[in-house]
Biotite code that builds the C-alpha atoms (Angstrom):
import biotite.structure as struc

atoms = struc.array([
    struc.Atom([23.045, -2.155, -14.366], chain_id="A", res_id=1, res_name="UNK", atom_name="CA", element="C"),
    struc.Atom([23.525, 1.462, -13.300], chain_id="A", res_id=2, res_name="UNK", atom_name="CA", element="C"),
    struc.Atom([22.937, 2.464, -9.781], chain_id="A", res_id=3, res_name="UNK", atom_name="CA", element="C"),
    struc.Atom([20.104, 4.724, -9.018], chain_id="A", res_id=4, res_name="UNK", atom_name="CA", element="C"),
    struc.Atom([20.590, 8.443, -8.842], chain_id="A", res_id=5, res_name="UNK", atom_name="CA", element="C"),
    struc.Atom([20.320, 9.623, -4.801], chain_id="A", res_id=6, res_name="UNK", atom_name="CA", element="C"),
    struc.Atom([19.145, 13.197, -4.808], chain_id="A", res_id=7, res_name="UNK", atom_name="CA", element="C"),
    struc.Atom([19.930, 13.601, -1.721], chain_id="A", res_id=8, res_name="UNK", atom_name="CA", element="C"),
    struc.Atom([23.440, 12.309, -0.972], chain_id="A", res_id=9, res_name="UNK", atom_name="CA", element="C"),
    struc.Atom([26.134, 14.927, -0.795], chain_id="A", res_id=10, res_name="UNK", atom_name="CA", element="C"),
    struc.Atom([28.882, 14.750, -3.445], chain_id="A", res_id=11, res_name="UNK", atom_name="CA", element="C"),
    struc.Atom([29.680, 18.401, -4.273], chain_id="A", res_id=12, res_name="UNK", atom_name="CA", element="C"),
    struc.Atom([32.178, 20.330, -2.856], chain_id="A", res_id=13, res_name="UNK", atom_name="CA", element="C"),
    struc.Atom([31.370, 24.466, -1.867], chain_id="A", res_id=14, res_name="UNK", atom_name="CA", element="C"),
    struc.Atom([33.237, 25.767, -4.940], chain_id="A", res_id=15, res_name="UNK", atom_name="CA", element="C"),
    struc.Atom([31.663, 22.894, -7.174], chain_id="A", res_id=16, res_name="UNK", atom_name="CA", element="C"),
    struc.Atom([28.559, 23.764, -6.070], chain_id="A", res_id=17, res_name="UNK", atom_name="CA", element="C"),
    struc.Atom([28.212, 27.570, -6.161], chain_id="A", res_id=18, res_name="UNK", atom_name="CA", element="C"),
    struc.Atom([29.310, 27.476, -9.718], chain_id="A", res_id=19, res_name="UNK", atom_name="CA", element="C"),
    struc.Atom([26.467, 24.584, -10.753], chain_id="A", res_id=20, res_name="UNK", atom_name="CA", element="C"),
    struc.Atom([24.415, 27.296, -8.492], chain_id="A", res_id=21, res_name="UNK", atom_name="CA", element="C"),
    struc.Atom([25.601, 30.337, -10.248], chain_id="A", res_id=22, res_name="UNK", atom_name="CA", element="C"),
    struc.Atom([26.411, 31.777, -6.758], chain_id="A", res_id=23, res_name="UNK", atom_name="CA", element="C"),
    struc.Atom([29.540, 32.783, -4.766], chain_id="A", res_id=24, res_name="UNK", atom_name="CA", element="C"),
    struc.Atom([30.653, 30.175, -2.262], chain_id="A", res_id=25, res_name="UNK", atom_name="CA", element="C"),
    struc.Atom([30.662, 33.132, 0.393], chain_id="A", res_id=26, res_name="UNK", atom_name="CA", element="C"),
    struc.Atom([26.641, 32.944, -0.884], chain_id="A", res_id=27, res_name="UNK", atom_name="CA", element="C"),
    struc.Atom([26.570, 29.758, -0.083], chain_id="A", res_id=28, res_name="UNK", atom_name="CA", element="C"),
    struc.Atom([28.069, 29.446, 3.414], chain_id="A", res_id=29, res_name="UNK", atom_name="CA", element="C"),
    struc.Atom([25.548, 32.887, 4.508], chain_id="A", res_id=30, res_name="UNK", atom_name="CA", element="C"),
    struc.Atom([22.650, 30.638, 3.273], chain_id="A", res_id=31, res_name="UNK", atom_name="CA", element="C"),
    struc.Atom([23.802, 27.718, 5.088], chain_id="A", res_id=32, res_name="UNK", atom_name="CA", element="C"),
    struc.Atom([23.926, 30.084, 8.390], chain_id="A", res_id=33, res_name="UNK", atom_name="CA", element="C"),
    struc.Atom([20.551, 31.883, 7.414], chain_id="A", res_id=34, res_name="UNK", atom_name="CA", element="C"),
    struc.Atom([19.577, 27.691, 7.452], chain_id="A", res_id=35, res_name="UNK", atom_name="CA", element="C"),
    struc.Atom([18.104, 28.132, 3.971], chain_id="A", res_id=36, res_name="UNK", atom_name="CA", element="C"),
    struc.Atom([20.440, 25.211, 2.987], chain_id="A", res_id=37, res_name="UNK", atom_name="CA", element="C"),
    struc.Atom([22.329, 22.310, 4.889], chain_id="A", res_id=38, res_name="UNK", atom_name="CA", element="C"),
    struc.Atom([25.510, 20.758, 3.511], chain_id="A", res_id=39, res_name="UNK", atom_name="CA", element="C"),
    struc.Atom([26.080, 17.375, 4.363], chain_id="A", res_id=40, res_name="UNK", atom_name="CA", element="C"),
    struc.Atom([29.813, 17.303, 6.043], chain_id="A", res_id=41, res_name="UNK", atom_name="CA", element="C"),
    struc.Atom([32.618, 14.718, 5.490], chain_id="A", res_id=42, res_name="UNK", atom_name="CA", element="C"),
    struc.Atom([34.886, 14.190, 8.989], chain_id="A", res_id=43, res_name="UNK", atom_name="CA", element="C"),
    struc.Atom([37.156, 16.808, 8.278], chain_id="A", res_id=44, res_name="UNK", atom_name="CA", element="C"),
    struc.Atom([34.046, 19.113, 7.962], chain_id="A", res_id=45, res_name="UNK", atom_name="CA", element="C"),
    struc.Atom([34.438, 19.733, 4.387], chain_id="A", res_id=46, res_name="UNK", atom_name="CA", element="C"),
    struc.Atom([30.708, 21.033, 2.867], chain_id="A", res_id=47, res_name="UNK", atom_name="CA", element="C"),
    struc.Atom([28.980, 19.022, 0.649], chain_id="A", res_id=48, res_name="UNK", atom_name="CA", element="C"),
    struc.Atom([26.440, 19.436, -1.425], chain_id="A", res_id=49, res_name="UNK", atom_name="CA", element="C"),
    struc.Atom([23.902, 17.365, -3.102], chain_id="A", res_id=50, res_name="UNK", atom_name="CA", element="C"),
    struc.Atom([21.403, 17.848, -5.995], chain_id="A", res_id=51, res_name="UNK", atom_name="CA", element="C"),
    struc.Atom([18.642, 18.396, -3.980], chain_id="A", res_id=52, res_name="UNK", atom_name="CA", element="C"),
    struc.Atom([20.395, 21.049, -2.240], chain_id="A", res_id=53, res_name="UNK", atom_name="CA", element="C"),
    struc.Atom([21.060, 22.594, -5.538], chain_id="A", res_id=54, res_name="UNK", atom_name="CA", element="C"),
    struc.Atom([17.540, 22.554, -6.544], chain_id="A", res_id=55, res_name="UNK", atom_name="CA", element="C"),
    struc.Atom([16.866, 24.529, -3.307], chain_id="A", res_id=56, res_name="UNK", atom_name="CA", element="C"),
    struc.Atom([19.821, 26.979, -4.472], chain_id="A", res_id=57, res_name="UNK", atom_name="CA", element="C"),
    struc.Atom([18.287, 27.599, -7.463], chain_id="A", res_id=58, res_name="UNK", atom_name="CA", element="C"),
    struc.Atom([15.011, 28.083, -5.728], chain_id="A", res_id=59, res_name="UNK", atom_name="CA", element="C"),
    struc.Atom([16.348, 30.428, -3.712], chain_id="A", res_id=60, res_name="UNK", atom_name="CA", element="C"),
    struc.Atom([17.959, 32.228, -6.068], chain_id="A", res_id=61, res_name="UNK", atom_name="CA", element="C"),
    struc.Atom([14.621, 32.591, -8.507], chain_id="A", res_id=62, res_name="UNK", atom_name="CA", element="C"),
    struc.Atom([12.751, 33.785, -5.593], chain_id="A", res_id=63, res_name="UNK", atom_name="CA", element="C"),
    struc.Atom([15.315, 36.512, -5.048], chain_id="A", res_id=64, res_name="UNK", atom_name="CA", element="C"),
    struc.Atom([15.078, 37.054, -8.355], chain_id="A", res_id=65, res_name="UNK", atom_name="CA", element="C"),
    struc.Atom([11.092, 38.180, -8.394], chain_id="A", res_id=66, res_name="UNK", atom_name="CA", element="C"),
    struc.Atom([12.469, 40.501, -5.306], chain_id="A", res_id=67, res_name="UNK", atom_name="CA", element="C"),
    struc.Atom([11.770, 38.888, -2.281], chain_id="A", res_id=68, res_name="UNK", atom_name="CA", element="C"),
    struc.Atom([14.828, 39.261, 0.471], chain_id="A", res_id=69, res_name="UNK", atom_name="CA", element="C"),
    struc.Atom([15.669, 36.699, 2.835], chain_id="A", res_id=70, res_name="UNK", atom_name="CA", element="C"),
    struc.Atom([13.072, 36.906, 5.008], chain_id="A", res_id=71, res_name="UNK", atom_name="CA", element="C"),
    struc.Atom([10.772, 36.346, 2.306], chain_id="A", res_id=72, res_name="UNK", atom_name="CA", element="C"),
    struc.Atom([12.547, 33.884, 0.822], chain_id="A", res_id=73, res_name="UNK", atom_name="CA", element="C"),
    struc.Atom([12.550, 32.008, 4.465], chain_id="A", res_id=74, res_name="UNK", atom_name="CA", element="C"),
    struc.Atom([8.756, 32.127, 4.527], chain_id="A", res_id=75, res_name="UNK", atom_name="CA", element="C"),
    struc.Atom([8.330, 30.405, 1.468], chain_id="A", res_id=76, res_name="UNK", atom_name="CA", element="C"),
    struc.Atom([10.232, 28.225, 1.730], chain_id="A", res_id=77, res_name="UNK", atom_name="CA", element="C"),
    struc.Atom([8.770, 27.303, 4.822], chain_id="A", res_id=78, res_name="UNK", atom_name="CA", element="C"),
    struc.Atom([5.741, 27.622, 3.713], chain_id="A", res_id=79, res_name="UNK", atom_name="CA", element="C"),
    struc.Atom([6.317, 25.275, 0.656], chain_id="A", res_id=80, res_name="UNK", atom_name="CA", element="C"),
    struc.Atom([7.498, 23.105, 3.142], chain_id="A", res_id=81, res_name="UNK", atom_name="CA", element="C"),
    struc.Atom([4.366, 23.096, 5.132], chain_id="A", res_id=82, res_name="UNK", atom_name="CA", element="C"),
    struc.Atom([2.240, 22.803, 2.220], chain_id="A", res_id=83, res_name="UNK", atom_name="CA", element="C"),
    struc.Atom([4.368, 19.094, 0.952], chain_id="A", res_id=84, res_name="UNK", atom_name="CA", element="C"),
    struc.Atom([3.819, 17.327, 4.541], chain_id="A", res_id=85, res_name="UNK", atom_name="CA", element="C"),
    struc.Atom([0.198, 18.197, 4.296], chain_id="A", res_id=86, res_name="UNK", atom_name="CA", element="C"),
    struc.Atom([-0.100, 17.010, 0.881], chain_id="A", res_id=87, res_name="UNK", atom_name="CA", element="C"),
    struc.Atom([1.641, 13.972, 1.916], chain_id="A", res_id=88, res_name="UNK", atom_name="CA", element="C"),
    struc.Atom([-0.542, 13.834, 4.957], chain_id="A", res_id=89, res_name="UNK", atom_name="CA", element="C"),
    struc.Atom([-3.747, 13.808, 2.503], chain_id="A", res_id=90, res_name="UNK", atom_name="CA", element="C"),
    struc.Atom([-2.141, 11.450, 0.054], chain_id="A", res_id=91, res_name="UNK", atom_name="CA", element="C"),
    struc.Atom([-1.748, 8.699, 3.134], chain_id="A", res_id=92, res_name="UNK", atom_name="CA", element="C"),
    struc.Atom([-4.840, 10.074, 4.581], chain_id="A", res_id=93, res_name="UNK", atom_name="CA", element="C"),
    struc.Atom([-6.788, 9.261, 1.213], chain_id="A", res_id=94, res_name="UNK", atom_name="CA", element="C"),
    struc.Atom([-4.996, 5.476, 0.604], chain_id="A", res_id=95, res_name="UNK", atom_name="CA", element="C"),
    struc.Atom([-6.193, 4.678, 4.359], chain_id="A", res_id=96, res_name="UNK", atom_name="CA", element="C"),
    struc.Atom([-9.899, 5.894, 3.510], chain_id="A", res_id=97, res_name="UNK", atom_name="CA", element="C"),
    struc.Atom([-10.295, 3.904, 0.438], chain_id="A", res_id=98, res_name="UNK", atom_name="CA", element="C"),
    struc.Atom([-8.171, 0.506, 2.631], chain_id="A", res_id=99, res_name="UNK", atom_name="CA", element="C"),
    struc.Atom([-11.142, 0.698, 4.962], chain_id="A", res_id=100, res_name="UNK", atom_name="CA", element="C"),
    struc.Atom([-13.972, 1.285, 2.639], chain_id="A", res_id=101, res_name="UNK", atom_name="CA", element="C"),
    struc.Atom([-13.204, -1.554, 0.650], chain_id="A", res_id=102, res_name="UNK", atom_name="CA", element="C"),
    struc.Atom([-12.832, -3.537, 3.993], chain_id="A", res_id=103, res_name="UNK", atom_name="CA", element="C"),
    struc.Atom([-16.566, -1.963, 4.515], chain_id="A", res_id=104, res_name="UNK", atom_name="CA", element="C"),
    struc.Atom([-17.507, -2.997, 1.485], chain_id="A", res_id=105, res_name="UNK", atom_name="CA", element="C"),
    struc.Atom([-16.179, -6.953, 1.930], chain_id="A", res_id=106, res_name="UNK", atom_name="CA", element="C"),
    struc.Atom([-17.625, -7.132, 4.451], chain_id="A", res_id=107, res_name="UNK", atom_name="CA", element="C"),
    struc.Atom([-21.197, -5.163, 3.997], chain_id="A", res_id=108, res_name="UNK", atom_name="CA", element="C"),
    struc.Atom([-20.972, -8.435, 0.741], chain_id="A", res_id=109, res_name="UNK", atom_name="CA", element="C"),
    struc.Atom([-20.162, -10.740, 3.695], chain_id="A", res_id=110, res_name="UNK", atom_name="CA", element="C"),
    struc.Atom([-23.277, -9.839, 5.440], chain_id="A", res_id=111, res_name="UNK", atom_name="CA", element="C"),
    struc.Atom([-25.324, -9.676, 2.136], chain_id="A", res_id=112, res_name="UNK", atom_name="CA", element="C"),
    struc.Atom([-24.412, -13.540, 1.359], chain_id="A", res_id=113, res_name="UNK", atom_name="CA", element="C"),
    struc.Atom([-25.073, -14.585, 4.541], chain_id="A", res_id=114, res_name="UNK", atom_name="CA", element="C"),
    struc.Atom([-28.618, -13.047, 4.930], chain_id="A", res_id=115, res_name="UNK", atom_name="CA", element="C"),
    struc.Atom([-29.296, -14.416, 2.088], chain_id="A", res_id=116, res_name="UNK", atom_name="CA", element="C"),
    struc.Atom([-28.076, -18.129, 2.743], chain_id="A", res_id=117, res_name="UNK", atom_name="CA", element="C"),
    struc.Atom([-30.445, -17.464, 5.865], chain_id="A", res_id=118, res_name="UNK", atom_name="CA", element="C"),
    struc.Atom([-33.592, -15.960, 4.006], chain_id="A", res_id=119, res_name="UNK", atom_name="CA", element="C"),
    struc.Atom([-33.255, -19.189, 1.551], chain_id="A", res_id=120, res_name="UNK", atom_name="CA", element="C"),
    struc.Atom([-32.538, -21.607, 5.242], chain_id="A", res_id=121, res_name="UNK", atom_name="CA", element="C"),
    struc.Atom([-35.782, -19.856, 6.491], chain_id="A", res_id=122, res_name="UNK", atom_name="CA", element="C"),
    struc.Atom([-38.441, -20.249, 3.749], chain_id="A", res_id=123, res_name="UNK", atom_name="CA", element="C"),
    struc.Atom([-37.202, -24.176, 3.038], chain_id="A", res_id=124, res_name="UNK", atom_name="CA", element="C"),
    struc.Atom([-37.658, -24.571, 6.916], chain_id="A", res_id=125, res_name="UNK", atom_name="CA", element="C"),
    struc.Atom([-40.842, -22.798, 7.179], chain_id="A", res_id=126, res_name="UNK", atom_name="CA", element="C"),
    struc.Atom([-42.719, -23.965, 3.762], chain_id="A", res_id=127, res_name="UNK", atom_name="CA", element="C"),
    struc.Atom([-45.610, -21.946, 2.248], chain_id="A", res_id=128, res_name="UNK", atom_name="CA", element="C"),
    struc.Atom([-46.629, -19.170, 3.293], chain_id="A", res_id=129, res_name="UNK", atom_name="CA", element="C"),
    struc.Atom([-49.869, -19.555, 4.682], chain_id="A", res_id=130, res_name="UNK", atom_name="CA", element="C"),
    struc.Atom([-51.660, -16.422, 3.728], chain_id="A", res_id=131, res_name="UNK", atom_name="CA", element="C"),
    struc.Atom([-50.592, -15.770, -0.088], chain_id="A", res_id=132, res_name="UNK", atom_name="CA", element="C"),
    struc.Atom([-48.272, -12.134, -0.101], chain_id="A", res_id=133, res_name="UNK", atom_name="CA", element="C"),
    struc.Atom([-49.217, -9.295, -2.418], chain_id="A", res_id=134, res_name="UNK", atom_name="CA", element="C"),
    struc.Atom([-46.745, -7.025, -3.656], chain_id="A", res_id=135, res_name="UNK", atom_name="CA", element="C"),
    struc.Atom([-47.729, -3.864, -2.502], chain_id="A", res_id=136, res_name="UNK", atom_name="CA", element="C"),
    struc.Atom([-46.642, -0.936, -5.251], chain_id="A", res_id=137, res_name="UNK", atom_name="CA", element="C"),
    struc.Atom([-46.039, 2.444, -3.533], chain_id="A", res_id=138, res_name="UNK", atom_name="CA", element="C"),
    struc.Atom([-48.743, 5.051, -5.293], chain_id="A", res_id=139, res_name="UNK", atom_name="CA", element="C"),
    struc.Atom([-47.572, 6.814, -8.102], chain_id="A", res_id=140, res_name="UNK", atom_name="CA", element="C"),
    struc.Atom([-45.037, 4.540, -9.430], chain_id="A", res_id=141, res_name="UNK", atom_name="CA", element="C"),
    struc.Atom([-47.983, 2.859, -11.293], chain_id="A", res_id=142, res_name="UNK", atom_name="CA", element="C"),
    struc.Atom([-51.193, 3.700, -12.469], chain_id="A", res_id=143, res_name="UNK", atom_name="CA", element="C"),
    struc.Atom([-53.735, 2.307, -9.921], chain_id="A", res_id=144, res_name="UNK", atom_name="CA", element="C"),
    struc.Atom([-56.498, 0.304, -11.212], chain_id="A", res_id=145, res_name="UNK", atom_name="CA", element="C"),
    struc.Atom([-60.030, 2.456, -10.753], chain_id="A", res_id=146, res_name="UNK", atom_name="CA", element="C"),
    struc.Atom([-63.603, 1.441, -10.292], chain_id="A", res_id=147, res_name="UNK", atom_name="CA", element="C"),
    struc.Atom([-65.736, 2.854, -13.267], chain_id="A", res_id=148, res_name="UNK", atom_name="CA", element="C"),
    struc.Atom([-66.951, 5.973, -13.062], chain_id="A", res_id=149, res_name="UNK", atom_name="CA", element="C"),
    struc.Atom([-64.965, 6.560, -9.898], chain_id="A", res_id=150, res_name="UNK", atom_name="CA", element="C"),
    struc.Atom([-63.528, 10.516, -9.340], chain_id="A", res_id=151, res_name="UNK", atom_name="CA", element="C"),
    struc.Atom([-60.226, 11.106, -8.900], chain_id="A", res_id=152, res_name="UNK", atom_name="CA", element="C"),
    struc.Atom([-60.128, 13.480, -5.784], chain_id="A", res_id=153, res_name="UNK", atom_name="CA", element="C"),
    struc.Atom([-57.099, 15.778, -6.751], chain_id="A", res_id=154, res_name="UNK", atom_name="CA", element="C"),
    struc.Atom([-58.855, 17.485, -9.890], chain_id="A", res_id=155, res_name="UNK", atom_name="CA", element="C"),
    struc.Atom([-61.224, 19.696, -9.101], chain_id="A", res_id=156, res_name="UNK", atom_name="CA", element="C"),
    struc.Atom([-63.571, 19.293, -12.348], chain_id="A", res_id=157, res_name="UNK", atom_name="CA", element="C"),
])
């Protein structure tokens, strides 16, 4: 069984890194105090990198690449940022919505049943009706029976 790859967990050293990165390490550390990039640290303060810090490198680096300078670089970034929590934010947002509209939904059935077990409860209780009930059809749904001869009052001939 092999162990599952952890992005995140710092295992490369500066020089290791910046060469994966295709960067100097002095690159590196001015990133790091820019805080485009955070090293994990061992005790003795040693920088370590991990893959998802390389990813960001490499981010960085493509993004000076088109031309943007730090500052721009810093903004998107920040802005990419930004734009995963509220993604994230919609994604839970969207999983609670459709929780509670199937809990509407139970129970709007719940409801359903149970008028329905009354309705049935009532008419056994109550017997016949005593005046017989005619379905009433709204107009124009159905042709309406006419008396012969009769005019129909919306044509005008």
């Amino acid at each position: 069984m092999s162990p599952e790859r952890d992005e995140t967990r710092p295992v490369f050293m500066i020089g290791v890194a910046a060469e994966m990165a295709g960067m100097h390490p002095q690159t590196l550390r001015m990133y790091e105090r820019r805080g485009l990039v955070q090293p994990g640290r061992t005790k003795g303060r040693t920088r370590l990198y991990s893959e998802a810090d390389l990813a960001r490198l490499r981010r960085i680096q493509a993004l000076g690449e088109i031309g943007l300078n730090l500052v721009g670089i810093e903004r998107v970034l920040d802005l990419e940022q930004q734009l995963d929590e509220a993604m994230r934010r919609v994604r839970d947002l969207e999983r609670e919505m459709l929780a509670r509209m199937a809990d509407h939904e139970r129970a709007a059935d719940a409801s359903r049943r149970a008028m329905s077990t009354e309705i049935v409860h009532l008419r056994r209780a109550s017997g016949p009706p005593a005046v017989p009930i005619k379905h009433v059809i709204p107009a124009g749904l159905r042709p309406v029976p006419r008396a012969t001869g009769a005019r129909d009052p919306r044509r005008s001939n």
